[in-house]
N, C-alpha and C positions, 0 to 999 in steps of 0.2 A: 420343397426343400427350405424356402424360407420360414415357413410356420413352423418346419422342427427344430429349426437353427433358433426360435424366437422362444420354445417351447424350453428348448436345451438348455439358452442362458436363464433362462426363469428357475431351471430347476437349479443350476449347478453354476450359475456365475459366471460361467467360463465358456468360448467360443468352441463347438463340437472337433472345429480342428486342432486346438490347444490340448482339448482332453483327450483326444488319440494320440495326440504326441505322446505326451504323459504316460500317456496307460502303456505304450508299445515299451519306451526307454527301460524301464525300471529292469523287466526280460533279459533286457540284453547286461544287466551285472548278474542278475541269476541265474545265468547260466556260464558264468565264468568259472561258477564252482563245479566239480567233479561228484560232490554229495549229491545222493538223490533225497536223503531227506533234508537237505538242509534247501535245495529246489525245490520240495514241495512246499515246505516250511515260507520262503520266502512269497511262493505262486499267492499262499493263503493269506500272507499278508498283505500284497500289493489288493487283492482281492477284500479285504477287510477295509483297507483304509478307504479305498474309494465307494464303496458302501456307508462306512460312517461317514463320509464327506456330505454324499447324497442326502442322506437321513438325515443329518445334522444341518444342511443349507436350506431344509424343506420343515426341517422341527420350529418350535419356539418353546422359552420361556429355558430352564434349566436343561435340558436337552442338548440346546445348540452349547454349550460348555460342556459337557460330557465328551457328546464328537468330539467337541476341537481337543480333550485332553487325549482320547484313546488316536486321536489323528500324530499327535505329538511323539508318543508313545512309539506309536508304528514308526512317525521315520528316525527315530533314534534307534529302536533297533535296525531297521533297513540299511541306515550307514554303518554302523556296527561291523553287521554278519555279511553285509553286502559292498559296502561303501557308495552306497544309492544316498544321495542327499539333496537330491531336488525335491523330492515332498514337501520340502518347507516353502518352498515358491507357490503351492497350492494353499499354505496354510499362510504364508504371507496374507494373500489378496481377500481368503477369509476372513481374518482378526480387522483387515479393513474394514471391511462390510459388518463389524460389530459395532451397533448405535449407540450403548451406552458407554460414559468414556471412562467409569471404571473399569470395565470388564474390557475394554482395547487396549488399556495402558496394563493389567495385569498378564495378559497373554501376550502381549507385546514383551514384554518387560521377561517373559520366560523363553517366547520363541528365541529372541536376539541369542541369548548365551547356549542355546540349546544346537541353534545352527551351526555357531563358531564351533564350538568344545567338538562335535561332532564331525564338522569337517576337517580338523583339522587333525582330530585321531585318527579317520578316512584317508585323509592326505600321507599320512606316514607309515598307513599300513595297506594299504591298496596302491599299485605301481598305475592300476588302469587311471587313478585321480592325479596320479603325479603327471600325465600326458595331459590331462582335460585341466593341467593348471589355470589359464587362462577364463576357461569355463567358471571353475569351481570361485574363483574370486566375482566373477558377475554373477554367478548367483547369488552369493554372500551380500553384496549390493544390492540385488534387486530385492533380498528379503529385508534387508534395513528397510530401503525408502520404498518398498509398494505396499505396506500397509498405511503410512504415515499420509502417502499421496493419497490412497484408496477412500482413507478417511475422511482426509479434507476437503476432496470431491464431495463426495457422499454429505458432507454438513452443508456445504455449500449449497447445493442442490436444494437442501432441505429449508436452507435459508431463503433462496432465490423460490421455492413454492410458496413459503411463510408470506413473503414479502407480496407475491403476486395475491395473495388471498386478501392479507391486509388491503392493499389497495382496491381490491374490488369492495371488501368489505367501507371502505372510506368511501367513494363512490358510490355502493348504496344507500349511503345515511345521508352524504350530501344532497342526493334525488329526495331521500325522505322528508328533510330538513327544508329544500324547497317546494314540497307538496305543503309541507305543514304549513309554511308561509302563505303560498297562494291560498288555502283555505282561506287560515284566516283572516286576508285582507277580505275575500268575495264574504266572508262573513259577515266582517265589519259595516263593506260597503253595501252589500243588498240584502243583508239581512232586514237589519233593521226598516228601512223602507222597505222591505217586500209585505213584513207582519203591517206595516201602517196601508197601505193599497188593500191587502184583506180586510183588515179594520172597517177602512174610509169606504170598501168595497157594499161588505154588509150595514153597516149602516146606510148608504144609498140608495141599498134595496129595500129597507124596512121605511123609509121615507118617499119615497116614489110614490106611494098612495096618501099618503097623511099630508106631505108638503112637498110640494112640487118643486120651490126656490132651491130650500135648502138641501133639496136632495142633489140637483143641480149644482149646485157647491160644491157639492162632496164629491161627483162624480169628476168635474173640474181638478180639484186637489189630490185624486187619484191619477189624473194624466199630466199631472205637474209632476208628481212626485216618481210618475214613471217614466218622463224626461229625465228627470235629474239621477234616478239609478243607473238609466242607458247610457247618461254623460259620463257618469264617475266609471262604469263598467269598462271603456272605450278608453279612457282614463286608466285603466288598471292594465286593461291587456295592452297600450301601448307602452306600458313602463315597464312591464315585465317585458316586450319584447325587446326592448331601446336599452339594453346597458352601456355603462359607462367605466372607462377606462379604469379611476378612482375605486369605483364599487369593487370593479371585475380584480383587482389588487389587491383588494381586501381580502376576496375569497382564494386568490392563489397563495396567499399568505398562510392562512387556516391549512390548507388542501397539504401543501410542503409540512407544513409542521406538522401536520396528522401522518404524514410519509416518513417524519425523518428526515427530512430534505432541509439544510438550510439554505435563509435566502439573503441574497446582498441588492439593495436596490441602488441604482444614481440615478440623479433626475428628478422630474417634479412628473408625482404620480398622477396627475389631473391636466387633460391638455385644456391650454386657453380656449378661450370662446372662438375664436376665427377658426376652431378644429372642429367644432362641435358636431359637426355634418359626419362625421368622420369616429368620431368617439367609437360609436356602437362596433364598425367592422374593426377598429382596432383590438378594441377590447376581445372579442371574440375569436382572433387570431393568437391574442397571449394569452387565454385561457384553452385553448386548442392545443400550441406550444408547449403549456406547462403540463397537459393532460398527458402528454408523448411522454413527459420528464419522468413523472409518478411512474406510470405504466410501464415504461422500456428502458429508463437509461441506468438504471442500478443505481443513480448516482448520491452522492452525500451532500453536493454544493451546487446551486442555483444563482445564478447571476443577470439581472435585468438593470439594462442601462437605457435611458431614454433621452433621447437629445434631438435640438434641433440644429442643423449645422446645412449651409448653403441653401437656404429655404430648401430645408427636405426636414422630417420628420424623421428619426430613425432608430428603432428599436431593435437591442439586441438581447437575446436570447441563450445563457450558455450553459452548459451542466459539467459536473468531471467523470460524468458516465462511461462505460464501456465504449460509448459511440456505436455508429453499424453503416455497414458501407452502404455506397452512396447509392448502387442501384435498388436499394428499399427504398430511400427516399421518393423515386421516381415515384411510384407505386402505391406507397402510401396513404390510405385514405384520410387521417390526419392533416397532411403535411398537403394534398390533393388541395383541401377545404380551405385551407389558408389562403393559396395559388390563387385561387378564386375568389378569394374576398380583395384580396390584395388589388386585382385583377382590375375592379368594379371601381379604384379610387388611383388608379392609373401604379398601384404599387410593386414591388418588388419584392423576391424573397430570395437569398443567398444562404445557402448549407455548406458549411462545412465538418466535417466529422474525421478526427483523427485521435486526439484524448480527450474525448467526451464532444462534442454538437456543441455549435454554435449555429443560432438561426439571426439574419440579420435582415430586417421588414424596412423597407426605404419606400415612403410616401413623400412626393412631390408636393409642397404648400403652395406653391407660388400658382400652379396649373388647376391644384383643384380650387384656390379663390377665384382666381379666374373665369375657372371652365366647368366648375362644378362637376368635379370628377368624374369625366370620364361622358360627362351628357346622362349620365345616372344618379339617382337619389339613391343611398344605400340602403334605403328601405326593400326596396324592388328587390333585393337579395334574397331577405326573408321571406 
């Protein structure tokens, strides 16, 4: 049942118990008449419309405009000859569901008058509309506002995919941007001596028989020169491992502005030297933080404040996002990783989410000079 109920709205928009409503209702004003052809007459058209409905929700390009004109059609004569004028409740949530916003505003802009004039000729010539007054005015409302709302949904949607792509797309190019980097530092650093070790390499072999010293030299200044690439090597992947607060700022900077995110910073973006221990898992918790921001919070504004206030360290975190309650947080692999860095420098983390997240990172200064965080090097993390 659930794969037809999923099948159903694919085809036709609409939840299979709505569309029985629907379809059963209409019956029951055509058979208030005593005509048998103006009963068949009505049978064939309740039958019509929901066929062009079908057609026209499942067509594209100039099609889906045809239905919705012959859809129009049908329920002005249905109120008419019947005073049937809920069809337009169907063709509300359809003109919703139309993407481009001339073609919403033109059938929008016809249905409106087309419901009123109709109901209300309904209303003074059919007695069964003058009982269902109550009715007949909430539908009249619900065709104003559920194309308008139907719409705005539906952009929205289209906005919040936009938006999600975007960001993976910014994500990709930031990974790429840092491939390119480490390239070409490992370029820079072992290229060069690597081609000189080959160099230094064959010529020590072409000397091994001719002169003995100097091939010995050359062999010598090849194992210098492959100290010195190991050094600088060790050198590189410690730097790339080890970020710092300053750098890591720079790049939430880029990352927001690539989102559309603005950002407000206080504070001084570089902790002094007595933090230095400490730098890397900071850093890596407000690039974490801001990663959630991009990703999930919809938001427009970004707020980092950094202070040191009662030998504590304490970084706050805020966005005007949508927020999301609190027991994702629990759960959160993001928000998980921070806990844990936090954890390792004796820190704290406090969420609060109500109009948009605030994250709030309180490190202890006075314990970790003392006590060197926790009996741990923050290295051991990584």
């Amino acid at each position: 049942m659930g794969k037809f109920q999923q099948r159903f709205r694919q085809t036709t928009g609409l939840s299979p118990y709505i569309w029985m409503f629907l379809s059963i209702l209409p019956f029951y004003f055509i058979f208030q008449t005593p005509a048998v052809l103006e009963g068949v007459s009505g049978v064939l058209l309740v039958l019509g419309f929901f066929l062009s409905y079908v057609l026209s929700f499942s067509s594209k390009g100039w099609m889906i405009y045809v239905g919705l004109g012959i859809q129009l059609g049908i329920s002005t004569i249905m109120g008419i000859l019947f005073g049937y004028v809920y069809f337009y409740l169907l063709i509300a949530y359809f003109v919703g569901q139309l993407a481009k916003k001339p073609a919403f505003i033109t059938f929008y802009s016809i249905l409106i008058p087309l419901k009123v004039i109709t109901s209300y000729y309904a209303f003074i010539t059919f007695e069964i509309l003058q009982i269902q007054l109550p009715f007949l005015l909430l539908s009249t409302i619900a065709v104003i506002l559920l194309p308008v709302n139907t719409y705005s949904k539906l952009k929205e949607e289209k906005l919040e995919d936009e938006l999600a792509f975007a960001n993976q797309k910014i994500a990709d190019l930031i990974k790429l941007e840092e491939r390119e980097r480490i390239s070409r530092d490992l370029h820079d650093t072992l290229g060069q001596k690597l081609s000189m070790i080959g160099i230094k390499s064959d010529l020590a072999g072409k000397l091994i028989m001719k002169d003995h010293h100097k091939a010995e030299a050359e062999i010598k200044e090849v194992q210098q020169t492959a100290r010195t690439a190991l050094k600088e090597l060790r050198e590189l992947v410690a730097d790339m491992r080890r970020s710092k607060l300053k750098e890591e700022m720079e790049r939430v900077t880029q990352l927001l502005d690539a989102a559309g995110i603005g950002l407000t910073v206080s504070g001084e973006r570089e902790l002094p030297e007595n933090l230095a221990r400490i730098d890397h898992v900071v850093s890596m918790c407000v690039k974490e933080a801001v990663t959630n921001i991009v990703k999930h919070s919809q938001a427009s504004e970004c707020r980092i404040s950094i202070a040191t206030h009662d030998e504590k360290l304490i970084i706050r975190i805020e966005d005007d996002g949508k927020g999301m309650p609190m027991e994702k947080f629990r759960y959160g692999g993001g928000i998980s990783g921070i806990k844990e860095r936090l954890q390792f420098i004796n820190g704290t983390l406090e969420i609060v989410s109500e109009q948009g997240t605030a994250l709030t990172m309180t490190i202890p200064i006075v314990q970790l000079n003392q006590e060197g965080g926790n009996g741990h090097d923050e290295t051991a993390y990584r």
